[in-house]
C-alpha positions as a printed NumPy array, in Angstrom:
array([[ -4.07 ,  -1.229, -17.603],
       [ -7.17 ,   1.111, -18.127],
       [ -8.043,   2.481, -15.42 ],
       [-11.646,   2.176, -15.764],
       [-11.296,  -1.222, -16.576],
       [ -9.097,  -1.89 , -13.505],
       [-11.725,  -0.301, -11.207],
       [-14.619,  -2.824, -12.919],
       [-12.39 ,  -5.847, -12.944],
       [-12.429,  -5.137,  -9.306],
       [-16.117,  -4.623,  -8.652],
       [-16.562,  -7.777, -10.392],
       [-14.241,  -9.444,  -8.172],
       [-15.403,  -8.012,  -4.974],
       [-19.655,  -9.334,  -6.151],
       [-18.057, -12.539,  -6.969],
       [-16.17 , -13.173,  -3.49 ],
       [-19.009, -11.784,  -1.686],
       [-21.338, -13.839,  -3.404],
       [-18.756, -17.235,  -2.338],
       [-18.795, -15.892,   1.148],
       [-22.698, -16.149,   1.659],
       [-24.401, -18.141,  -0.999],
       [-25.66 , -21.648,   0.367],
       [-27.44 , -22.518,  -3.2  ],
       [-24.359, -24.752,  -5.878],
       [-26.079, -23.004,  -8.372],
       [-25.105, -19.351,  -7.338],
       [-21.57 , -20.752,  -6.279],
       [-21.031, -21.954,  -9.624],
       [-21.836, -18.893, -10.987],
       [-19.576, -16.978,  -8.667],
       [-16.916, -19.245,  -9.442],
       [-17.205, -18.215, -13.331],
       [-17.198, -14.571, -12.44 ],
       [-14.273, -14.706, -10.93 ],
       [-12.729, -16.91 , -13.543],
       [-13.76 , -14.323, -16.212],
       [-12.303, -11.286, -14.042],
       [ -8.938, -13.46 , -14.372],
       [ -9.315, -13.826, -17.901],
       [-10.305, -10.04 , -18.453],
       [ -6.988,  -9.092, -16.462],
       [ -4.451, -11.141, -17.94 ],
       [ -5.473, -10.487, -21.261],
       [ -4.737,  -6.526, -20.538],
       [ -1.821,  -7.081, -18.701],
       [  1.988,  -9.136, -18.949],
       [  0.159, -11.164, -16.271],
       [ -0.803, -15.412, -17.62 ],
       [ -3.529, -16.325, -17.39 ],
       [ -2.639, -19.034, -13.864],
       [ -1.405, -15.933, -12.334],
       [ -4.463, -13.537, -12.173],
       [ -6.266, -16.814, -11.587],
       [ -3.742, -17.355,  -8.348],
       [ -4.05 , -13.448,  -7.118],
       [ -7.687, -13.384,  -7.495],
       [ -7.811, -16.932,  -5.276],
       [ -6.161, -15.777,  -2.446],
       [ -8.549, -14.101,  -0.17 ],
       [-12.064, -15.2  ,   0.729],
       [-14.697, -13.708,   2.672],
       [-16.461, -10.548,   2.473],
       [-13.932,  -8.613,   0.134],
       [-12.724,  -5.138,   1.431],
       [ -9.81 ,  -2.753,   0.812],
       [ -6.199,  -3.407,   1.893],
       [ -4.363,  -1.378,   4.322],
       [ -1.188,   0.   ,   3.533],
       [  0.703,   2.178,   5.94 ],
       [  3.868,   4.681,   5.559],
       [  5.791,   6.293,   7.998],
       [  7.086,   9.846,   7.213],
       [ 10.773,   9.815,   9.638],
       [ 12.208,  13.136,  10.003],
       [ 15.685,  13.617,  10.894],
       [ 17.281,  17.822,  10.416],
       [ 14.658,  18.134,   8.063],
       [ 15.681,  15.481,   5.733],
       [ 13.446,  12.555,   5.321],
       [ 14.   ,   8.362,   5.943],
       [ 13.542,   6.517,   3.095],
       [ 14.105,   3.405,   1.631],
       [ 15.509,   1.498,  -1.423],
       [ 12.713,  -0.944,  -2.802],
       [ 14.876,  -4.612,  -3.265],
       [ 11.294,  -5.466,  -5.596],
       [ 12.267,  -2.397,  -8.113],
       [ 15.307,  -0.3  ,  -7.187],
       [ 12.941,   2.816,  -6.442],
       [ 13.14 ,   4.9  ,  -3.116],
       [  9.878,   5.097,  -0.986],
       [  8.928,   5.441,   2.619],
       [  9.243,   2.659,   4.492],
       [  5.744,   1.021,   4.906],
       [  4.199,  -1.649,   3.473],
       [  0.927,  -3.936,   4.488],
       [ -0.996,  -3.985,   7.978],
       [ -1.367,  -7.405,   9.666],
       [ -3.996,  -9.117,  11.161],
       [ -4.322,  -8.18 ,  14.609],
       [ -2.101,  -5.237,  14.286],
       [ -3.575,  -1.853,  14.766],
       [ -2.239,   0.576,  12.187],
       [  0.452,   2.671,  14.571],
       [  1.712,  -0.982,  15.15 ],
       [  1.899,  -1.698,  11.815],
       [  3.998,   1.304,  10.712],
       [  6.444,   0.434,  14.051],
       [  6.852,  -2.587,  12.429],
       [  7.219,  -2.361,   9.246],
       [ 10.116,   0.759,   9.988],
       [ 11.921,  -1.834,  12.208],
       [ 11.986,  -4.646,   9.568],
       [ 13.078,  -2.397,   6.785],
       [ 15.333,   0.545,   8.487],
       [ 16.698,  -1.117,  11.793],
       [ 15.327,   2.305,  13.697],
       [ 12.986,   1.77 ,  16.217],
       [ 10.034,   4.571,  15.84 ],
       [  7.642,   5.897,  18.019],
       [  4.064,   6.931,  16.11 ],
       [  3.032,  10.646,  16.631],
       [  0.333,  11.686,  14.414],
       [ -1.945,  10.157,  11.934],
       [ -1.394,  12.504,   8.955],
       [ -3.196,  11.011,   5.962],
       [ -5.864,   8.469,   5.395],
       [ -5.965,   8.343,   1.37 ],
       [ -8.007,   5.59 ,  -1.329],
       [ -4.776,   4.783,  -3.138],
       [ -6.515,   5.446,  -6.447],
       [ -6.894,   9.145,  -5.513],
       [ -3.687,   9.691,  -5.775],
       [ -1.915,   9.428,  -8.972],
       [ -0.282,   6.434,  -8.87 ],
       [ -0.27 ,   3.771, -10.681],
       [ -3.256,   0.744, -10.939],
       [ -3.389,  -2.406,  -9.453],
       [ -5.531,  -5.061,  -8.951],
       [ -6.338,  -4.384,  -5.273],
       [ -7.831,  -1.638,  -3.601],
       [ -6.162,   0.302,  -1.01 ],
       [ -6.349,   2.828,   1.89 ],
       [ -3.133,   4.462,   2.538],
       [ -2.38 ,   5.617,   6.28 ],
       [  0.177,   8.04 ,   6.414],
       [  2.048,   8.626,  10.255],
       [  4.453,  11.014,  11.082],
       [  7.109,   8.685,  13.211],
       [  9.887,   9.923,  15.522],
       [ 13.054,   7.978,  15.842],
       [ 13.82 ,   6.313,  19.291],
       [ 16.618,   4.189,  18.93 ],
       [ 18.528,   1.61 ,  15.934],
       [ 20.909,   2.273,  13.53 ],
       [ 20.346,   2.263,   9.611],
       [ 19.859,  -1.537,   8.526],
       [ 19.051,  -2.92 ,   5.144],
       [ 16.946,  -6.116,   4.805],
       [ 14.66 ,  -8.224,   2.307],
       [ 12.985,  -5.578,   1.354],
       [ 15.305,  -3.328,   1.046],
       [ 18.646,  -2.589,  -0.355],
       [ 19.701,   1.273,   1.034],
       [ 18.156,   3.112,   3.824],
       [ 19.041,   6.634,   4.042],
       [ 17.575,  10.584,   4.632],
       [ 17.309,  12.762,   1.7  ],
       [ 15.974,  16.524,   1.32 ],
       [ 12.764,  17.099,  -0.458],
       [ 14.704,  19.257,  -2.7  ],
       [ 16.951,  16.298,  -3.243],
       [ 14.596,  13.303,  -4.054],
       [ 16.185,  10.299,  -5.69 ],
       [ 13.868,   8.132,  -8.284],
       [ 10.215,   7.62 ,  -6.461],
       [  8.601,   3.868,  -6.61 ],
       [  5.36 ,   6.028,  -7.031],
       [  3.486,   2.825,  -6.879],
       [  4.084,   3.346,  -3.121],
       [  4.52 ,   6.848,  -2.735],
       [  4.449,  10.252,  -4.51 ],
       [  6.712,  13.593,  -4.364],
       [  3.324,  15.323,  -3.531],
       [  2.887,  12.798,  -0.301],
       [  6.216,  13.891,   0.943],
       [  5.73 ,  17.199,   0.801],
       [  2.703,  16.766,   2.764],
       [  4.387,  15.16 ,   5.696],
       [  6.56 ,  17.708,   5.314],
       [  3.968,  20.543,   5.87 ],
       [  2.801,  18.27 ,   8.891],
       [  5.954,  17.9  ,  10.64 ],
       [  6.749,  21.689,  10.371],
       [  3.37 ,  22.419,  11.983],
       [  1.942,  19.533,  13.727],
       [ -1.065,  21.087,  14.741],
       [ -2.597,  21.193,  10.229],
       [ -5.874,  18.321,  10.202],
       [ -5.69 ,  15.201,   9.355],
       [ -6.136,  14.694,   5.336],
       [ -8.03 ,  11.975,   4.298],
       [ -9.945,  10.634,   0.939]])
């Protein structure tokens, strides 16, 4: 997808859901309906996505419309890194993945290490705070802030699950193939920087 195109597909979508989430007059709802329908359209004829299936992913949330939060844990062990085997696209990334409601983020990242490693981390520093499209990776239909945490392991022993099909440390000077819709080589080597001196700011934007 164009970029561009991706970006305004989204404003569109996020005017039309806000528009559903406070308009009282059928008129205007009618209207936002069709927006949305035409932001669908728009997207699956740019994409391998039909037509029922941008229709589907644009119908799933409601209310004021506001950016996702994903969050990755950067897992140190003699200097070599925890990562993961994506089951969705046989790519390595950190472990990570989508915040819950009612989950603050250093939650979030326990969590989502547990589910997908079997080690249970403590959180020690917020690293990164990113807008996903800042960062060179790939578009997608949502927009995203990406919280990046520099986790220390507690306790657990490597265990695959659902979402993932190897879990295992690697050097940064031996990287296997990145799902760099998740995560880049440059992101690694940031939370590399950070765990070497713990005391570098927090990047964000």
């Amino acid at each position: 997808m164009i970029p561009q195109l991706g970006q305004w597909c989204r404003e569109m979508q996020a005017l039309a859901q806000n528009g559903l989430a406070y308009s009282k007059d059928p008129y205007d709802i009618e209207r936002f309906h069709r927006l949305q329908g035409i932001v669908a359209e728009m997207l699956s004829a740019v994409s391998d996505d039909s037509l029922e299936s941008t229709s589907q992913l644009i119908g799933l949330e409601e209310g004021y419309l506001t950016p996702k939060v994903d969050v990755r844990a950067g897992v140190f062990r003699d200097d070599r890194l925890l990562m993961i085997r994506e089951a969705s696209d046989g790519l390595w990334s950190l472990p990570g993945g989508w915040a819950d409601i009612n989950e603050s983020p250093s939650e979030a990242v326990v969590r989502e290490v547990l589910e997908e490693t079997g080690f249970t981390v403590s959180c020690q520093k917020l690293v990164a705070l990113f807008d996903r499209d800042r960062q060179g990776h790939p578009p997608m239909h949502y927009h995203v802030y990406k919280l990046y945490f520099l986790c220390q392991i507690e306790s657990g022993t490597a265990t695959t699950s659902s979402e993932s099909t190897a879990v295992d440390f690697f050097a940064l000077d031996a990287l296997p193939s990145l799902s760099t819709a998740r995560v880049t080589e440059k992101q690694l080597r940031m939370l590399a920087r950070h765990q070497a001196d713990v005391d570098l700011p927090t990047e964000f934007d």
